[in-house]
VOTOR-821388 format. One record per atom (N, C-alpha, C): residue number from 1; residue in one letter; x, y, z. Coordinates in Angstrom, 1 decimal. Layout:
BEGIN
<resi:NUM, resn:A, u:X, v:Y, w:Z> $
...
//
This chain:
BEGIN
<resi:1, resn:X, u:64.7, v:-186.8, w:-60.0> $
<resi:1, resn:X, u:65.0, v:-186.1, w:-61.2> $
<resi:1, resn:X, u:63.7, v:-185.5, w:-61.9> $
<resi:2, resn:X, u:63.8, v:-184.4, w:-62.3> $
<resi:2, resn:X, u:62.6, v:-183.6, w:-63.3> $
<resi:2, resn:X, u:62.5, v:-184.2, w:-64.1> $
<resi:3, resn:X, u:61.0, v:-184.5, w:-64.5> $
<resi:3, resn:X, u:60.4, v:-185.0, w:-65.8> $
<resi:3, resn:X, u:60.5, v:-183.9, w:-66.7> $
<resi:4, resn:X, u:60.8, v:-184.1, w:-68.3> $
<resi:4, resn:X, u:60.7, v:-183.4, w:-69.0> $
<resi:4, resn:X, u:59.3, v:-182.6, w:-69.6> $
<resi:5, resn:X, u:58.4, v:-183.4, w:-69.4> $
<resi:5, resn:X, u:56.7, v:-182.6, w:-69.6> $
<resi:5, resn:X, u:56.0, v:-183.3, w:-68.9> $
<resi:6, resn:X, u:55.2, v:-182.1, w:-68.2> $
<resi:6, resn:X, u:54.1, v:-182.3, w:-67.2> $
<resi:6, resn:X, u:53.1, v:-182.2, w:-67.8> $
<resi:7, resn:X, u:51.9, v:-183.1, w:-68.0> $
<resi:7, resn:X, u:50.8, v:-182.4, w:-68.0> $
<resi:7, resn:X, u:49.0, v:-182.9, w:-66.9> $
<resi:8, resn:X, u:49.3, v:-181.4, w:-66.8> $
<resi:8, resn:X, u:48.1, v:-181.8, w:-65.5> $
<resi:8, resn:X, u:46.8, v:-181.8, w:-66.0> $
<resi:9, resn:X, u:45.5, v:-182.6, w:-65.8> $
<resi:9, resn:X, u:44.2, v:-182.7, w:-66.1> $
<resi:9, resn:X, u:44.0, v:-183.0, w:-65.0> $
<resi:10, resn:X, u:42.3, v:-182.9, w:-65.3> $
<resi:10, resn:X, u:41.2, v:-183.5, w:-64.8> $
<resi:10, resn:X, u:40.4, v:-184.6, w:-65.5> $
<resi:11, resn:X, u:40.2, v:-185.8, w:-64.9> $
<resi:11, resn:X, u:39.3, v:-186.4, w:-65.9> $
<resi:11, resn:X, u:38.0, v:-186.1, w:-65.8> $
<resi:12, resn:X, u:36.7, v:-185.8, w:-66.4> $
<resi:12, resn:X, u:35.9, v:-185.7, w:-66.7> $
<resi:12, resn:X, u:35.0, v:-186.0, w:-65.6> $
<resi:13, resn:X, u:34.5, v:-185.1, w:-64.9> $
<resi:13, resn:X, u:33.3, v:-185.7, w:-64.2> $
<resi:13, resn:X, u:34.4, v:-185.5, w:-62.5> $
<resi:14, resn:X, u:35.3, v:-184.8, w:-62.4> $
<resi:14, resn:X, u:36.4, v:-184.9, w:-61.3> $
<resi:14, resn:X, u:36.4, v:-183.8, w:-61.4> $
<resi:15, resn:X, u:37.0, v:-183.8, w:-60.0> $
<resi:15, resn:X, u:37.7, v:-182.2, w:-59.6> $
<resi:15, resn:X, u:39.6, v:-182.3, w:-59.2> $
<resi:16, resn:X, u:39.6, v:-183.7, w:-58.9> $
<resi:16, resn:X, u:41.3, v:-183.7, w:-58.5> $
<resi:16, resn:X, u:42.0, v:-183.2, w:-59.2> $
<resi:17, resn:X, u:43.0, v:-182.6, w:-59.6> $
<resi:17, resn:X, u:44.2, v:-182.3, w:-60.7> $
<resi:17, resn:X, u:45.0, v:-183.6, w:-60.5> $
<resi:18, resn:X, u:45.6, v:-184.5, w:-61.3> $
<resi:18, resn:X, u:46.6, v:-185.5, w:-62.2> $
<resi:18, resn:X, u:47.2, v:-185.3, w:-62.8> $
<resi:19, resn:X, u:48.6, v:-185.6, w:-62.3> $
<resi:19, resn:X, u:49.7, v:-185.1, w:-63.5> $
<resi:19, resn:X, u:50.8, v:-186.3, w:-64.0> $
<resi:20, resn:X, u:50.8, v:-186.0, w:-65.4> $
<resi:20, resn:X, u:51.5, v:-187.4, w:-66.1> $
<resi:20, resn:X, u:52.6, v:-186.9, w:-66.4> $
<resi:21, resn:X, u:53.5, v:-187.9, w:-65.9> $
<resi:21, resn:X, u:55.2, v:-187.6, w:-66.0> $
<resi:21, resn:X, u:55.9, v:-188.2, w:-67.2> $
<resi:22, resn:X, u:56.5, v:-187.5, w:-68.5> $
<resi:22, resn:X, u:57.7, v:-188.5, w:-69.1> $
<resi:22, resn:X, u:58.3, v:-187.8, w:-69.8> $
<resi:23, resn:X, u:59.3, v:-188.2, w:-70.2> $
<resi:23, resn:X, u:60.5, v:-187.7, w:-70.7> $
<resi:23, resn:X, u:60.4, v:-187.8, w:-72.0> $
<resi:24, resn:X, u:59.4, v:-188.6, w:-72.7> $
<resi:24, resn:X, u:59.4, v:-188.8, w:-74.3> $
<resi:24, resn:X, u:58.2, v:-188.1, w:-74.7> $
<resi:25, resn:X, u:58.6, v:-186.6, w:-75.6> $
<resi:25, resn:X, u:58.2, v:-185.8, w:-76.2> $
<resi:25, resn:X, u:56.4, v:-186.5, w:-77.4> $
<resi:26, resn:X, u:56.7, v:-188.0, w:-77.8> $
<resi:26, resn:X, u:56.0, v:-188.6, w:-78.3> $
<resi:26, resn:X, u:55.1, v:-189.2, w:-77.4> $
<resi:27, resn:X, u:55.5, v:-189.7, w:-76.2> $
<resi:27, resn:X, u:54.6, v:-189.8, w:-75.5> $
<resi:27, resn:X, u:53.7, v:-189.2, w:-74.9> $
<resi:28, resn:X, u:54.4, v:-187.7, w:-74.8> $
<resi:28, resn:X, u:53.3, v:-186.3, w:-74.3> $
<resi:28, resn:X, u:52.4, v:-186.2, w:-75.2> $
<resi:29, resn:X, u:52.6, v:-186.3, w:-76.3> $
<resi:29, resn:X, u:51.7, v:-185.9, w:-77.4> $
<resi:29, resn:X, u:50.0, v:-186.8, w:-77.5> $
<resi:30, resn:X, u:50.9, v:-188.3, w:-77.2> $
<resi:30, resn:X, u:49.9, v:-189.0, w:-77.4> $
<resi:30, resn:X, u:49.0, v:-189.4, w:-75.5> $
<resi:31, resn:X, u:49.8, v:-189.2, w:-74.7> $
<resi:31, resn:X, u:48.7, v:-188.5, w:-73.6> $
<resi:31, resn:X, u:47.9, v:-187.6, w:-73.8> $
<resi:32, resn:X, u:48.0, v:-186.4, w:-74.5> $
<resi:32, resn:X, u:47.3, v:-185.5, w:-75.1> $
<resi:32, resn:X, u:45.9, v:-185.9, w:-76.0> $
<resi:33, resn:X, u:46.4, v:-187.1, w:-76.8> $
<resi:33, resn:X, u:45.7, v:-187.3, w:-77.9> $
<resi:33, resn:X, u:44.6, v:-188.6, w:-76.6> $
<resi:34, resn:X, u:45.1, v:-188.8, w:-76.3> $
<resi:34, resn:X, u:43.7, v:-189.7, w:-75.3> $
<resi:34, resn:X, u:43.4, v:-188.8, w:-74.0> $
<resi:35, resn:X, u:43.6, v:-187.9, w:-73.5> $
<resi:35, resn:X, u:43.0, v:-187.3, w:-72.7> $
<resi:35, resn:X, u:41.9, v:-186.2, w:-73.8> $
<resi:36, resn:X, u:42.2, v:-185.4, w:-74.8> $
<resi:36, resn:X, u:41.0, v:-185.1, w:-76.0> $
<resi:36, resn:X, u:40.0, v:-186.3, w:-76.2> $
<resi:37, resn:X, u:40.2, v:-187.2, w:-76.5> $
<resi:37, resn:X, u:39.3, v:-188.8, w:-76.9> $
<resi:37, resn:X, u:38.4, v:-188.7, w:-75.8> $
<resi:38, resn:X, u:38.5, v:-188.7, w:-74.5> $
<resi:38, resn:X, u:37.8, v:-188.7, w:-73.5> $
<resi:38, resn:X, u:37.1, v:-187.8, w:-72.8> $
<resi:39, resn:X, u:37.9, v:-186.4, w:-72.7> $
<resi:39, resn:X, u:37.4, v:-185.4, w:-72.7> $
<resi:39, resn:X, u:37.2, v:-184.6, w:-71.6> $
<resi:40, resn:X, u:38.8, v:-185.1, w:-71.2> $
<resi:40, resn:X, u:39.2, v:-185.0, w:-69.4> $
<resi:40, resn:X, u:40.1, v:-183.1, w:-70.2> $
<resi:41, resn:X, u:39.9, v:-182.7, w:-68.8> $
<resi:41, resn:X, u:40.5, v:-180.9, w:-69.2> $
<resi:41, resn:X, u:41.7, v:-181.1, w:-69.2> $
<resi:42, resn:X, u:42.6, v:-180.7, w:-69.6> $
<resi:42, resn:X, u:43.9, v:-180.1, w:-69.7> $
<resi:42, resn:X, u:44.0, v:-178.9, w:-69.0> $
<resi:43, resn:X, u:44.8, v:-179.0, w:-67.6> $
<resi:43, resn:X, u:45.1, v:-177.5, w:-67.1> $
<resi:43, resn:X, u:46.6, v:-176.9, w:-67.5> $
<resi:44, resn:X, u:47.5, v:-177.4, w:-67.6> $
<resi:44, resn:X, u:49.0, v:-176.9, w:-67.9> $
<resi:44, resn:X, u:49.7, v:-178.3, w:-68.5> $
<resi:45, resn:X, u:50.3, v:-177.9, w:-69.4> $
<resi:45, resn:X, u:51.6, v:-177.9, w:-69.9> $
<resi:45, resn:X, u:53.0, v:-177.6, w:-69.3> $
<resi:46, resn:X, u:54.0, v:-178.6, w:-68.9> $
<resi:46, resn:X, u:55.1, v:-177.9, w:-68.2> $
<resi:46, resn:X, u:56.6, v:-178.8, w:-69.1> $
<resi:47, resn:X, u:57.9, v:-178.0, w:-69.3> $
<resi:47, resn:X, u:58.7, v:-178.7, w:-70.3> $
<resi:47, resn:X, u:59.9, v:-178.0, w:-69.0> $
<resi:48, resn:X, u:60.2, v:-179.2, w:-68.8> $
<resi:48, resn:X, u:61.7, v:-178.6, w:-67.5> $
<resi:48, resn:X, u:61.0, v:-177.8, w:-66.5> $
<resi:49, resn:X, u:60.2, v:-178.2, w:-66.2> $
<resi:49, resn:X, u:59.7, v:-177.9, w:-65.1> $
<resi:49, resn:X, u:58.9, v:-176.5, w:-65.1> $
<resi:50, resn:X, u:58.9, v:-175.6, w:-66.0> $
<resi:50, resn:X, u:58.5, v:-174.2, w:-66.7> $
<resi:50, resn:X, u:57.2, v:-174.4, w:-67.5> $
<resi:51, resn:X, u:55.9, v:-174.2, w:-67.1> $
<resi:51, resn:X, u:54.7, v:-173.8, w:-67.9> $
<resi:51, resn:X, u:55.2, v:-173.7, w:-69.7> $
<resi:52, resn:X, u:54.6, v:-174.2, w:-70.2> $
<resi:52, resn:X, u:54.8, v:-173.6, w:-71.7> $
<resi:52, resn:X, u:53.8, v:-172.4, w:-71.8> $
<resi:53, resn:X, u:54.1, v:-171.3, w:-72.6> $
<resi:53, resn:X, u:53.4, v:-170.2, w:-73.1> $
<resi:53, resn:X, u:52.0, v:-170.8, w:-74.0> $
<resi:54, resn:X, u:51.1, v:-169.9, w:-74.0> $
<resi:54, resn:X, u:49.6, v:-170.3, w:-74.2> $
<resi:54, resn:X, u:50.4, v:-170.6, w:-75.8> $
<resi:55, resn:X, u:51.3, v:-170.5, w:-76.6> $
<resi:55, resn:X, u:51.3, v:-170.8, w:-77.8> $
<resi:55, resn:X, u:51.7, v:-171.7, w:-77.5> $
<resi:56, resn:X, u:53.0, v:-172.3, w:-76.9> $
<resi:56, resn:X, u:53.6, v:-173.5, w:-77.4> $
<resi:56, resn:X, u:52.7, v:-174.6, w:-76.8> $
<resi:57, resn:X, u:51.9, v:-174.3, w:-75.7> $
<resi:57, resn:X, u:50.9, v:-175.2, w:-75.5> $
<resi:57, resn:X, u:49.4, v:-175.7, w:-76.1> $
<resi:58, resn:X, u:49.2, v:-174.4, w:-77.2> $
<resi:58, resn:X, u:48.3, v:-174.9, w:-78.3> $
<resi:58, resn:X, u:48.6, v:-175.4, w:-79.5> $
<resi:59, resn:X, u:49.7, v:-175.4, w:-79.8> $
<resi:59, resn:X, u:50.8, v:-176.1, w:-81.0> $
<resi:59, resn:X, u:50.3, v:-177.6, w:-80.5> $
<resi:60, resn:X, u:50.9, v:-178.0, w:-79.1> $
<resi:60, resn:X, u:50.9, v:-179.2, w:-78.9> $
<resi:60, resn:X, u:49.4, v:-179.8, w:-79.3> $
<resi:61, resn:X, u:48.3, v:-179.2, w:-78.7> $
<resi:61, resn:X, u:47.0, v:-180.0, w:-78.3> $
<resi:61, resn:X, u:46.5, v:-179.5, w:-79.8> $
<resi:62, resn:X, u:47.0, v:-178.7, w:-80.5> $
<resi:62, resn:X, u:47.0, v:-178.8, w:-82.1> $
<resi:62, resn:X, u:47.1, v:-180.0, w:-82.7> $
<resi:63, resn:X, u:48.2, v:-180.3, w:-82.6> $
<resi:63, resn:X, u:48.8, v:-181.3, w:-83.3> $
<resi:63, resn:X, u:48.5, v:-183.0, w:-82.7> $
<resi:64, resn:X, u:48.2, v:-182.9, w:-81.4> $
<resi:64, resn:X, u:47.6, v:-183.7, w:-80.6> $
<resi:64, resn:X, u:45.7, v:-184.2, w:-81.3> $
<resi:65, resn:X, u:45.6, v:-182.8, w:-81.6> $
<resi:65, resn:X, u:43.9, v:-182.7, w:-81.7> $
<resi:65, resn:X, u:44.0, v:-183.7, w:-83.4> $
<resi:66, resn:X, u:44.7, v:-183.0, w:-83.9> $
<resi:66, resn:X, u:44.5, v:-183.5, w:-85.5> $
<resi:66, resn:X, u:45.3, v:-185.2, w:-85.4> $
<resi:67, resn:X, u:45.9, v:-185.1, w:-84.8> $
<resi:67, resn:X, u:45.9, v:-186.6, w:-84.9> $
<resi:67, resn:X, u:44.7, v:-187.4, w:-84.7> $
<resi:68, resn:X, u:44.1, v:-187.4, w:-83.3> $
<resi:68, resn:X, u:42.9, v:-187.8, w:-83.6> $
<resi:68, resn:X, u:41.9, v:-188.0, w:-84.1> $
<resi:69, resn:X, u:41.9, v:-187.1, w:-84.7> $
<resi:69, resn:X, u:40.8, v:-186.5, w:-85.9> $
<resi:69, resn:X, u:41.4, v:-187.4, w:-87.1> $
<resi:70, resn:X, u:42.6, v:-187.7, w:-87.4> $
<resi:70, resn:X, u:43.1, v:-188.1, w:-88.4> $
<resi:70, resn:X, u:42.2, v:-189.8, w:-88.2> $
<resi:71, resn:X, u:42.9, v:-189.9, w:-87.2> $
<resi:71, resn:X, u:42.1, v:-191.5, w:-86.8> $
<resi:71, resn:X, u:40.8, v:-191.5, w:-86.6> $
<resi:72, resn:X, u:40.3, v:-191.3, w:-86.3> $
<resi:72, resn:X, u:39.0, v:-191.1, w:-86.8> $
<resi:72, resn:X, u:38.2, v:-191.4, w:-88.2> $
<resi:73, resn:X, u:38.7, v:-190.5, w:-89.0> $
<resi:73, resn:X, u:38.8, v:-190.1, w:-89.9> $
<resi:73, resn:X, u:39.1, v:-191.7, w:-90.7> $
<resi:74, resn:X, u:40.3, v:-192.0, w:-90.7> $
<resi:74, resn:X, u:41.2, v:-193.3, w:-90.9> $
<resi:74, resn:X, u:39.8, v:-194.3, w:-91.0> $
<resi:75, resn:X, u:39.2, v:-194.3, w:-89.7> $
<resi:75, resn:X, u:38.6, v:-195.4, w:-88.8> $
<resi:75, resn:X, u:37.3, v:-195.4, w:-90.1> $
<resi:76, resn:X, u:36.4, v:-194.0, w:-90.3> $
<resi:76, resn:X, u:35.1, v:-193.9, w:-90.1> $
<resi:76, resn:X, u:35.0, v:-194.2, w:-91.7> $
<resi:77, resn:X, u:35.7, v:-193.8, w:-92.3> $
<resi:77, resn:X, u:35.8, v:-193.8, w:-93.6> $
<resi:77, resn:X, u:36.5, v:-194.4, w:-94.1> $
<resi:78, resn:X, u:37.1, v:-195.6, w:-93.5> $
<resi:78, resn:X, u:38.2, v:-196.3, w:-94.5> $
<resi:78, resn:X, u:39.1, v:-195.4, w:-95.5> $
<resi:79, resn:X, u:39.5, v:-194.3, w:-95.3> $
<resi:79, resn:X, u:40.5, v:-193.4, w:-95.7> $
<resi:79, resn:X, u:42.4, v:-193.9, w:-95.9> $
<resi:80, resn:X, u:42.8, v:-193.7, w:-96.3> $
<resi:80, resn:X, u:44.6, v:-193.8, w:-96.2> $
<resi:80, resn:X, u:45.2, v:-192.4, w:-95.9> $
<resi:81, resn:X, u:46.8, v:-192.9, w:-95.5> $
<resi:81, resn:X, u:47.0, v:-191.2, w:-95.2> $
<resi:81, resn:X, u:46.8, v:-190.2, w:-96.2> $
<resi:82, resn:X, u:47.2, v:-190.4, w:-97.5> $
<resi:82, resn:X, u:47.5, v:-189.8, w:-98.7> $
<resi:82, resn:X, u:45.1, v:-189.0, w:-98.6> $
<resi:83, resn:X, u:44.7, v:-189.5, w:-98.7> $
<resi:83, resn:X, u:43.3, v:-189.6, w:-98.9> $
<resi:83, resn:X, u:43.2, v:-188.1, w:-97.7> $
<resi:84, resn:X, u:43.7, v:-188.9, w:-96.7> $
<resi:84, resn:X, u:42.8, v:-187.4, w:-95.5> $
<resi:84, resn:X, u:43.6, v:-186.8, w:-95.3> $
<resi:85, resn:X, u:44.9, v:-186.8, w:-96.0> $
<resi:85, resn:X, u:46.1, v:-185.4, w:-96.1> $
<resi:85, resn:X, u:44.9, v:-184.4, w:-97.2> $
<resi:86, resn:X, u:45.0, v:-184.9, w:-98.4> $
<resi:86, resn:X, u:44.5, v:-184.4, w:-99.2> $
<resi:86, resn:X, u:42.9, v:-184.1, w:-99.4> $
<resi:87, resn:X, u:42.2, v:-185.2, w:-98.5> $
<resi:87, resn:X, u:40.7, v:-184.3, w:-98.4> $
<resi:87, resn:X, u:40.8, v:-183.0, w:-97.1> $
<resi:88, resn:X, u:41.4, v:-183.6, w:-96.3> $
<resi:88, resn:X, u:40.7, v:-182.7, w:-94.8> $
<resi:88, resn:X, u:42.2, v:-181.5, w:-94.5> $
<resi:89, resn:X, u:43.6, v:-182.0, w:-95.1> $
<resi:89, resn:X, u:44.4, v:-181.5, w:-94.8> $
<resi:89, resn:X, u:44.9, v:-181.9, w:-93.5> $
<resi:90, resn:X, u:44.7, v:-183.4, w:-92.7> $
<resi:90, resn:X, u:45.2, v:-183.5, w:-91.6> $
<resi:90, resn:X, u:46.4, v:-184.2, w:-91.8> $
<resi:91, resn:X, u:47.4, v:-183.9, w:-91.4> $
<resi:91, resn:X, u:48.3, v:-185.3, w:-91.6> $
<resi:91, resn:X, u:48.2, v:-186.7, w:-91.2> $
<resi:92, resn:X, u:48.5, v:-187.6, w:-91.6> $
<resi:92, resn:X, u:47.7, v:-188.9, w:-90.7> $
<resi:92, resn:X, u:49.2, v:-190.0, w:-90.0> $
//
């Protein structure tokens, strides 16, 4: 059976392409958010088997990106969500 989102990388310092299989839309996101942390590439995006368009696949690593940043953020400065919504505008 088709996985609902593919997404293929590289880890860092590699040439193989890896691709991470799941069906939970929350889980894609947060594969995203630790493949950015490390700093492995992202080559595609896939939802039912279909590439996402360069937008709906920058939405994701958007929203992927600023989470991390949120935590970070959270981490480096003892921040609350309310704090780095309203300094940085990230959601947290």
């Amino acid at each position: 059976m088709l996985k609902k989102f593919s997404i293929d990388y590289t880890p860092k310092h590699n040439a193989r392409v890896f691709t991470h299989l799941t069906d939970d839309p929350i889980e894609a996101e947060e594969f995203l958010m630790q493949l950015l942390a490390v700093g492995a590439r992202i080559k595609e995006i896939r939802h039912d088997g279909k590439a996402l368009t360069e937008h709906q696949s920058d939405k994701m690593v958007k929203v992927a990106a600023e989470r991390v940043a949120s935590l970070m953020l959270r981490e480096s400065l003892c921040l609350d969500a309310v704090e780095i919504k309203s300094r940085f505008g990230f959601a947290a």
